[in-house]
N, C-alpha and C positions, 0 to 999 in steps of 0.2 A: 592472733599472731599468724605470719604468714610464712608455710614452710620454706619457703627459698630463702629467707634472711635468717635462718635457723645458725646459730651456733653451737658446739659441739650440746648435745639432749639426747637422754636418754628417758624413752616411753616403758611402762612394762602394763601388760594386760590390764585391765581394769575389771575386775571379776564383779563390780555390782552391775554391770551392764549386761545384757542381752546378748549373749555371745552365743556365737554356733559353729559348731564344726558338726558337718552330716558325711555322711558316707552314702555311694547308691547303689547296689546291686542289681544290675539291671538285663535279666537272664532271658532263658527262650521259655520255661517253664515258669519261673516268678521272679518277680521284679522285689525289691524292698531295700527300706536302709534304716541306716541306723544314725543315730545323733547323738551331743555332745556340749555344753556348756564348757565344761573343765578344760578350757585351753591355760594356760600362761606362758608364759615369758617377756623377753623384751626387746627394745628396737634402740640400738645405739647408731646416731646420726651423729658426722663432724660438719658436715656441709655438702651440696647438692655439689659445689664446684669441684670437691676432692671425693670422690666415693669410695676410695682405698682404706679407710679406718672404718667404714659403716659396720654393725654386728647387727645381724636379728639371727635370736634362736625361739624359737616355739615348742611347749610339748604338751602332749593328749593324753590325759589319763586315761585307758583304752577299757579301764572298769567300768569305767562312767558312759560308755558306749550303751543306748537301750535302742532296739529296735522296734519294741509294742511286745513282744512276746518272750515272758521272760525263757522256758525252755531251750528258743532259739538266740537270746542272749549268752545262756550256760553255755551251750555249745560252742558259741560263738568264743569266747571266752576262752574255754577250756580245749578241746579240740584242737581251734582253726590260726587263734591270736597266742595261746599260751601265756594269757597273763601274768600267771603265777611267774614266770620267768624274765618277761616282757614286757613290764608293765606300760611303758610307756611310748608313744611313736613320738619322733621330734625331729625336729628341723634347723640344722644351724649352718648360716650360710650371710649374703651381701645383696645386696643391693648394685645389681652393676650398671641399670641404666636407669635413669627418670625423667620423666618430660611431662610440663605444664601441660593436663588439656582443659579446663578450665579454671576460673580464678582458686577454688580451693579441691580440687581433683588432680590429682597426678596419674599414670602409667606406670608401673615400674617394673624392671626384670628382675628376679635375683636368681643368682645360684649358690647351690650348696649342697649340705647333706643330708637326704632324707634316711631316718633310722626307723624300720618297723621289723619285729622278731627275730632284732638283734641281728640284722643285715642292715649293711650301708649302699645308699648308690647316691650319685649324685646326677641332681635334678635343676634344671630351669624353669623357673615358673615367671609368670607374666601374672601381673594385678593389678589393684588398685589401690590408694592411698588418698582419701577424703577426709578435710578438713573439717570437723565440725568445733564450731568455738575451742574450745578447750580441750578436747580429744580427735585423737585421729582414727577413722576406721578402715578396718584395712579388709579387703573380699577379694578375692580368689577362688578360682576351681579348678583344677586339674585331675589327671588322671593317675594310678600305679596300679604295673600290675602286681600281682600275690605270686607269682613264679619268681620276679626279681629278689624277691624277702622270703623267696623259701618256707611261705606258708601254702602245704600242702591242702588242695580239696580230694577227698573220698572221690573215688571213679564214680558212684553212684549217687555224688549229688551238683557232678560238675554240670550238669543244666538244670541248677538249682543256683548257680553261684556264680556269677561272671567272674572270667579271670584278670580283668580289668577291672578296677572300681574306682568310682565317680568321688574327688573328694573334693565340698562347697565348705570354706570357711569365710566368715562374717562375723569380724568382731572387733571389741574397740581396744586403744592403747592411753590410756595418761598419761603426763609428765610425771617422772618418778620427780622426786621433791626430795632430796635429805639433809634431814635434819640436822 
């Protein structure tokens, strides 16, 4: 199938696949990140011609966050994300531009709302949308920083933790199918 002749479909996550969402922290004293499987949600599409009905919302079980070290996961966790509260970061927003650049690759902007520790801003992102048979996979990397969402770093480990961080998702969407 080829996204441009798309009638109203809606994708949602397809969790047996290879999915990734990473974080980077990329500081003057250490660099490191952390990663993630546990994306879902879904992509509701009417058509490329009308983009005013489109919905995608996404969210990151922020548990599921491992960096290689679990200490610095707890803290992570506990401290910095406030899980226990916060579970989850997520994204819900549109699709406002898309443009063919090869036969099953697309461009697209969307905006919307990003939510982490339970602060809201709204964000444009720019990415990609590739066709593979059956599934669409969607990659992106953008930036936030942790002062917008009000997650504080300690004075003594702020060149330990960028206040920007890098965040790479990669991952696939099905057609939802109902029964």
């Amino acid at each position: 199938f080829i996204l441009v002749s798309l009638s109203a479909q809606e994708y949602q996550v397809d969790k047996a696949k290879e999915n990734l969402v990473k974080f980077i922290s990329d500081a003057p004293i250490e660099s490191f990140e952390g990663t993630t499987n546990n994306i879902d949600g879904y992509l509701y599409l009417t058509s490329f011609d009308d983009l005013t009905k489109n919905q995608l919302y996404f969210e990151v079980d922020l548990n599921t966050l491992d960096t290689g070290i679990g200490l610095r996961n707890r803290h992570m966790r506990e401290n910095y994300l406030e899980t226990e509260k916060y579970r989850y970061a997520f994204f819900d927003g549109k699709i406002i531009e898309i443009k063919q650049e090869k036969d099953n690759e697309y461009s697209v902007l969307v905006e919307g709302d990003m939510n982490i520790h339970g602060k809201t801003k709204k964000l444009s992102i720019s990415g990609k949308i590739i066709n593979e048979k059956d599934l669409l996979r969607v990659k992106t990397n953008f930036d936030v920083s942790l002062s917008d969402y009000e997650v504080e770093i300690p004075k003594l480990m702020f060149m330990k933790i960028n206040e920007v961080i890098k965040l790479e998702l990669n991952f696939y969407l099905k057609r939802f199918e109902s029964n």
